[in-house]
C-alpha positions in Angstrom: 58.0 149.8 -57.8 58.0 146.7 -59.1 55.6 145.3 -56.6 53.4 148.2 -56.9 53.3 147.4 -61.1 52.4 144.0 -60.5 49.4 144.6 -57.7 48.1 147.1 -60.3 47.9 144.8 -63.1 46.0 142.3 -61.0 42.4 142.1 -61.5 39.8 142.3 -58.4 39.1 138.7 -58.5 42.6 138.5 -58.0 43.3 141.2 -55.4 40.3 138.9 -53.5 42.1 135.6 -53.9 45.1 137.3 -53.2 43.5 138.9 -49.3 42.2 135.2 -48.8 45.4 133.2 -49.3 47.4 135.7 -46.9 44.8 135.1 -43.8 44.4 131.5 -44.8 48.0 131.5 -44.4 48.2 133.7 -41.0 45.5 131.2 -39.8 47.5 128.2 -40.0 51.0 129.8 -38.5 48.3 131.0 -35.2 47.0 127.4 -35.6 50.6 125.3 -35.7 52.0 128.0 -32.7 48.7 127.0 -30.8 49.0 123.4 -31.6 53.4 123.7 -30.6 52.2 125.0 -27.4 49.2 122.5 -26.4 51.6 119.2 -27.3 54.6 121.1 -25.2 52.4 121.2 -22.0 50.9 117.9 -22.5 54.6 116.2 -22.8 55.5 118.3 -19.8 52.5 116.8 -18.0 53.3 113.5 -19.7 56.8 113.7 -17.8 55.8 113.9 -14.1 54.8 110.7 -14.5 58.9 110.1 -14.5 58.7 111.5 -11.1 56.9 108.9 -9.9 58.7 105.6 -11.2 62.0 107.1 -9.5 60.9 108.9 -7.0 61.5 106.1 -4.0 64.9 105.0 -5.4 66.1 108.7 -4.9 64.7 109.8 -1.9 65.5 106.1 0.0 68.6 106.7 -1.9 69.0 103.1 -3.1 70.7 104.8 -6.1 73.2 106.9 -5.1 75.0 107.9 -8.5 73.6 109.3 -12.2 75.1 106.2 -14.2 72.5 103.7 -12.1 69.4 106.3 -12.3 69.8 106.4 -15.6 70.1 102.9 -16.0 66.9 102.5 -13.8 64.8 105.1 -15.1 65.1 103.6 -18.8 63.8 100.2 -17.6 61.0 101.6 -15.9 60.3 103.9 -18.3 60.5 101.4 -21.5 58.3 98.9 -19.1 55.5 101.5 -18.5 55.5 101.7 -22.8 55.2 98.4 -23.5 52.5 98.4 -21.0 50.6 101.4 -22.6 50.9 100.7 -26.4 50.4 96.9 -26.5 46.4 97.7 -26.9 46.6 100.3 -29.5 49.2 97.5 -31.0 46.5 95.2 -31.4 43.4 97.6 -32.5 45.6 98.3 -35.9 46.4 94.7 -35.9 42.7 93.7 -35.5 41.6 96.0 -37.9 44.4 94.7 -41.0 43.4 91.0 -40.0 39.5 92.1 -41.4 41.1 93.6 -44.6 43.5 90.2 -45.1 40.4 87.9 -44.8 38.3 90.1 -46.4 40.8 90.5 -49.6 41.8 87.0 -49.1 38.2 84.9 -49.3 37.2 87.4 -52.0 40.5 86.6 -53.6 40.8 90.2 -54.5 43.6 92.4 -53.2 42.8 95.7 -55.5 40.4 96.3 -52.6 40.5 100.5 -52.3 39.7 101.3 -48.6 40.0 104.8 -49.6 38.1 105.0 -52.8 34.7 106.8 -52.4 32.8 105.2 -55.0 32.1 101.6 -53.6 34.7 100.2 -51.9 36.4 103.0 -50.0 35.6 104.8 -46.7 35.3 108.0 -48.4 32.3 107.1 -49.0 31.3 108.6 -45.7 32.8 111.6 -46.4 32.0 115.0 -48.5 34.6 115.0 -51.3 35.2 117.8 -53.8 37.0 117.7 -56.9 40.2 119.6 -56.4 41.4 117.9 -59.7 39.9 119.9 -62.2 42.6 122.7 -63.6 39.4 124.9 -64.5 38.9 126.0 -60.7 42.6 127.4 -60.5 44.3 130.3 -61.4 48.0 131.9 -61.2 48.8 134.8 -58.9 52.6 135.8 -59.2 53.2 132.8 -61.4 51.8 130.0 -58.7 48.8 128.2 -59.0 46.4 128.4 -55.9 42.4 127.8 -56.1 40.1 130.9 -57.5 37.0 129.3 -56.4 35.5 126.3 -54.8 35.7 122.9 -56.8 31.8 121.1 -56.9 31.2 118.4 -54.6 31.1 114.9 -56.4 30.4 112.6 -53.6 28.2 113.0 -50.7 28.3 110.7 -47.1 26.4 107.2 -48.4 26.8 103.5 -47.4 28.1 100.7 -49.5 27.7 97.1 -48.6 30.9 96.6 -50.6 32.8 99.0 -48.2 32.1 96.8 -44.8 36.2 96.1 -44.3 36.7 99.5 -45.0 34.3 100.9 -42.5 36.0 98.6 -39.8 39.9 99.1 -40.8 39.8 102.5 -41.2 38.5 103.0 -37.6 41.1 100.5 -36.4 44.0 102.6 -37.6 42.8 106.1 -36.9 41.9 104.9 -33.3 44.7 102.6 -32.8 47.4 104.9 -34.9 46.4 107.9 -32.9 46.3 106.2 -29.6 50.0 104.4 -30.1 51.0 108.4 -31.1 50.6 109.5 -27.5 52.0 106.1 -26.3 55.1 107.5 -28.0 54.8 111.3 -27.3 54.3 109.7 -23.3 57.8 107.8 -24.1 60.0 110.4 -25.3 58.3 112.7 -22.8 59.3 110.6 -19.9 63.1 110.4 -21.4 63.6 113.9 -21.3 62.3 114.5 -18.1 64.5 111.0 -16.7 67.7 113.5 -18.3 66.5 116.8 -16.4 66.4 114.9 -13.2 69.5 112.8 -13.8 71.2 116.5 -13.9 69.4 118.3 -11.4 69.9 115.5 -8.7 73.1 114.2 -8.9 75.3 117.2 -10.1 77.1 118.9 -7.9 77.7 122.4 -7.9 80.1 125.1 -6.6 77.5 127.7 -6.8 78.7 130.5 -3.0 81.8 128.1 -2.6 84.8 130.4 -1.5 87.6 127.8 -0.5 88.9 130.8 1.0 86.5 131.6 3.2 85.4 129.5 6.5 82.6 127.6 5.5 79.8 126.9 8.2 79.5 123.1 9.3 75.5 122.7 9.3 75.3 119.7 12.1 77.4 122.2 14.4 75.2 125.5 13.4 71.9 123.0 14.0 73.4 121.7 17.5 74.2 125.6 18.7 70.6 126.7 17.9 68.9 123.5 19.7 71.0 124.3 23.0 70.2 128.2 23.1 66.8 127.1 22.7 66.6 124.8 25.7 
């Protein structure tokens, strides 16, 4: 009842707003699920490469016992990090180096690489003014957006901006690149744990002490000599 009071005392505009917020927010669970799965079967793909680095140890069985696998498996696996994310390491380096001697010749550290106005690299982008209360309105006492804010800055270059336009690439690049570097990490771990299980346990699984158990080399030599 109560619910039914309060949709009735909304307006249409509100009804509307009301509609779009609910599949805006269906959208973005269907978008995070889709997402959850995609970075699931990348790390699973990410992990075979744990296959690899431990693969000869096992099967020559040089390491015969989980402790030493384990043991193994980290160093190769923290190796083949250091290897991937030193170059990601230095792009973000590269890219705060320009804003230092930038900030540091002009002798000016209130440099704003995300401004938009002359300094900032959102001076490449669209911005809209989500700020202003006047755009906004309360549905069920929150405060969501009733209609689209104006646009007060539009993609332009600024000479001013120049450190801006080079760090920000530096640490989107470099940032999201040293992201998978770490995904590829922890990826590898897990799988190093799955194998350390499914390779050295043993298991009892059909063991009957009571029961005769067949000796394989003896069942292998019996089938070779009926077959000559």
């Amino acid at each position: 009842m109560m619910m039914s009071r309060l949709l009735i005392a909304l307006t249409e505009n509100d009804k509307r707003i009301l509609v779009a917020i609910l599949l805006v927010i269906i959208l973005v669970f269907v978008l995070i699920g889709y997402i959850g799965m995609l970075i699931t079967r990348i790390m699973k793909w990410q992990g075979k490469r744990m296959d690899n680095l431990v693969h000869d140890v096992v099967v020559t069985k040089v390491i015969t016992n989980r402790k030493h696998f384990l043991k193994y498996g980290r160093k190769k696996n923290w190796r083949l990090y250091f290897k991937q994310a030193w170059i990601p390491i230095i792009i973000m380096l590269v890219g705060s180096l320009i804003l230092i001697i930038r900030n540091a010749v002009a002798r000016d550290f209130s440099y704003d690489v995300f401004g938009y106005k002359k300094t900032g690299f959102g001076t490449l982008l669209f911005i809209w003014d989500f700020g202003d209360p006047d755009y906004y309105t309360k549905i069920f006492g929150l405060k969501v957006l009733a209609k689209w804010p104006p646009l007060i800055n539009t993609p332009h270059f600024e000479l001013k901006a120049w450190a801006s336009y080079l760090f920000m690439p530096c640490m989107i690049v470099g940032g999201g690149w040293y992201l998978v570097t770490l995904q590829a990490l922890i990826a590898r771990t897990l799988r190093l744990y799955k194998l350390s299980r499914s390779v050295f346990d043993k298991s009892l699984e059909g063991y009957n002490q009571n029961r005769p158990q067949v000796d394989v080399n003896q069942t292998s030599n019996t089938t070779s000599g009926e077959q000559k």
